[in-house]
N, C-alpha and C positions, 0 to 999 in steps of 0.2 A: 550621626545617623546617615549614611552611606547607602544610595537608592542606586544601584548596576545594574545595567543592561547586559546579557551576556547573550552573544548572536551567535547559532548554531548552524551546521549545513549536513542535511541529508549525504552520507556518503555510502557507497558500496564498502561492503569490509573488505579489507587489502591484506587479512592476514591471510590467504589462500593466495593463488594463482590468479594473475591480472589477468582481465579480457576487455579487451575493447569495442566498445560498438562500431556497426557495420564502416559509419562514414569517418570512425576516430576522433569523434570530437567528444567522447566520454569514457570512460569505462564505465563496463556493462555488468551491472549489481546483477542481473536475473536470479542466478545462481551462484551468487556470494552470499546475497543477505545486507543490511544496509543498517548503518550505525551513524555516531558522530567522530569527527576525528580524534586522531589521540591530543593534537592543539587544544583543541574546542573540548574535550573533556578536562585538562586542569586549567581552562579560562571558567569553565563551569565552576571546579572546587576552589579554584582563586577565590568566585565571587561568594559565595557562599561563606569562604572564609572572611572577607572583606564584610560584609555586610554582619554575618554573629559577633563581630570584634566591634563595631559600630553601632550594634543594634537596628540596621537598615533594613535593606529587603532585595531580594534576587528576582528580576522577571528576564524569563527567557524567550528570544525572538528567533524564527527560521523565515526566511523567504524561500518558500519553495512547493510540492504537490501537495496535494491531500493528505498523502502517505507520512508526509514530515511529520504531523501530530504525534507521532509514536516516538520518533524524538525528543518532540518537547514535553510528553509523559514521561519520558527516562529522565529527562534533566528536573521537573518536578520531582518526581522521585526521588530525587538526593538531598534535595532541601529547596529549591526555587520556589517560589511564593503565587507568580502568576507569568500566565506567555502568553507572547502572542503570535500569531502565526497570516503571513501573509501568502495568500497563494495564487503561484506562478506555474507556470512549465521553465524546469531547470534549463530544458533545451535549449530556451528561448533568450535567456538570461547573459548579459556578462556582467563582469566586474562592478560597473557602473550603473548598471542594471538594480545592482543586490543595492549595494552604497547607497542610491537616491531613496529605496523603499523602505532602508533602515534608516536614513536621514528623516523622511516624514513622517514615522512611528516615534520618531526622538521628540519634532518640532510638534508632534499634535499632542502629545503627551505632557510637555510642556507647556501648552496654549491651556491644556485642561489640570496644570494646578498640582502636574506629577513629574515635572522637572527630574532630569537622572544625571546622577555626580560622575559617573564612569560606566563606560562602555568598553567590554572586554570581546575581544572577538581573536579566534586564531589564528595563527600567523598567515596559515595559508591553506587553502583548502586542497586537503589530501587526494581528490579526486582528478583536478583537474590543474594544480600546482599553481594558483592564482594567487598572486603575493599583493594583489593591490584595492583590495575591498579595505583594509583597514585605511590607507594611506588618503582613500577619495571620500571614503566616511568624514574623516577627519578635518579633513578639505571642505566635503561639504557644510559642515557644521560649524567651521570657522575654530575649532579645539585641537589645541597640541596632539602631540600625541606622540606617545613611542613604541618602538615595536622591536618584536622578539623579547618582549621582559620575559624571564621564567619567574621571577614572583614581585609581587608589588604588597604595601601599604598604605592604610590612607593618615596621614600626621595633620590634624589641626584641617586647612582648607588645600594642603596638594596631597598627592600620591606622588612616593618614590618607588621605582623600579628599576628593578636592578635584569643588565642583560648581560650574555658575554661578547666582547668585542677585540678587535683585532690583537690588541695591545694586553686582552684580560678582561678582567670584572669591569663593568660600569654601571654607573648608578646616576639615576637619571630624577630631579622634581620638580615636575612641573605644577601650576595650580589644577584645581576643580572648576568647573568639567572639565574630565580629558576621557582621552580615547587610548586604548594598550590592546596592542595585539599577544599574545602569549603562545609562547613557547613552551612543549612537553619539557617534560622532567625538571621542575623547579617544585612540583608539590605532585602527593599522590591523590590521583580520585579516588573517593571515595567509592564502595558499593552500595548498593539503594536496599533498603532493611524491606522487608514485608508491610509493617505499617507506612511506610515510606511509596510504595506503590499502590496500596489502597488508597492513601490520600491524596494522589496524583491524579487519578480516577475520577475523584468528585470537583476537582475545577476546573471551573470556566475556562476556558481557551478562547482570547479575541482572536476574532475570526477578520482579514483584511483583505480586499482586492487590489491590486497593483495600479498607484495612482498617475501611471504615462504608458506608454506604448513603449516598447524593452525594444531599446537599441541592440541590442544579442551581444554573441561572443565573438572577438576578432579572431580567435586565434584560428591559423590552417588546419592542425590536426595536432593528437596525439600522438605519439611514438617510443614504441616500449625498446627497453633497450636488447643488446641482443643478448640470448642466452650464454653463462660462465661456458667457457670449455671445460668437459669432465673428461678424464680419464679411467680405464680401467685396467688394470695388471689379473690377467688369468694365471692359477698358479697350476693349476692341473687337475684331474681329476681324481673324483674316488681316493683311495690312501697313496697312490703314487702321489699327489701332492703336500703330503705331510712332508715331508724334507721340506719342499718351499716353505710352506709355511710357517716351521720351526727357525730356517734358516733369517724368515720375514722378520719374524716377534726379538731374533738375535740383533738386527740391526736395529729397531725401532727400539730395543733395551728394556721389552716387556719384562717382568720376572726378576731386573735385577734387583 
């Protein structure tokens, strides 16, 4: 029986056109819309798998706005059981920041008799490229931990998980508790049914305040990269460019 923690992060949707906020230390959701990452969505169906295999249970955590609850009603929606939600200003936050306020949701939760076997979180959060929230969770918790799995199981008292590494496949078992960051494309998310969102609806969401003063983000800024070079080849106008064009589809071997 398999009790996972699986920590979520408010992100701007990236499949549009990136923008960044004014000072670059974010990108700027206004006019994207805001989701969870594609990491953070199969650490969600990891866990959900992990726990229906065990008979356990899925609660899902965000440290982040107000606005996050929409989140953690998506990830209810899928199958997660209960969440909770601590609220911060993302602005405000770094790395260290998230880690200690996931670390005292693990330890209070613990003190009250609801101890949790594995804590799945994504590898990295897609908004601001942060690789190190699983690695100081881990840390702070004093729990193994491996990172980039794309899929894990739980056998007896460890989890093995399997990542790819320099050499190829690796496969990694540590014991219970641990901590596993995950990596997209090792299993497909699921989509949230109708009943599946109504009953997302009706649970409790713990509600948390941030138990220290957030040391913030170190990093100087963001920096997008620069735009691909495009080229264009004009073939001519109106029917004078029918020749090019025949002559184009004859090299490219349209037709044969």
């Amino acid at each position: 029986m398999t009790r996972v923690l699986v920590c979520v992060k408010r992100v701007p949707d990236s499949s549009g056109e990136v923008v960044l906020t004014d000072d670059g230390q974010a990108v700027d959701g206004r006019y994207a819309g805001f989701t969870i990452s594609d990491h953070e969505n199969c650490a969600v169906e990891l866990g959900i798998r992990l726990a229906d295999a065990t008979g356990g249970s899925v609660t899902v955590l965000t440290v982040g706005p107000a606005e996050a609850v929409d989140q953690l009603r998506a990830a209810l929606a899928l199958g997660a059981g209960a969440a909770v939600h601590v609220q911060a200003d993302p602005a405000r936050l770094g790395p260290d920041d998230v880690a200690h306020e996931i670390a005292a949701v693990v330890r209070d939760h613990r003190a009250a008799g609801a101890a949790y076997d594995l804590v799945l979180l994504g590898n990295d959060a897609s908004d601001s490229g942060d690789f190190q929230v699983p690695v100081r969770l881990g840390y702070r918790l004093g729990l193994p931990i491996v990172t980039g799995a794309s899929t894990a199981e739980v056998t007896g008292d460890r989890v093995i998980a399997e990542a790819d590494g320099p050499e190829g496949r690796e496969t990694y078992s540590v014991p219970l508790p641990a901590v596993v960051s995950v990596l997209e494309g090792g299993v497909e998310p699921r989509y949230p049914t109708m009943r599946g969102r109504m009953a997302a609806r009706k649970i409790e969401v713990e509600t948390r305040q941030p138990t220290r003063e957030p040391v913030g983000p170190s990093r100087v800024r963001l920096l997008l990269p620069p735009p691909a070079p495009a080229t264009a080849e004009v073939l001519g106008e109106g029917p004078e460019a029918a020749p090019a064009v025949v002559d184009l589809f004859e090299r490219l071997g349209v037709g044969r």
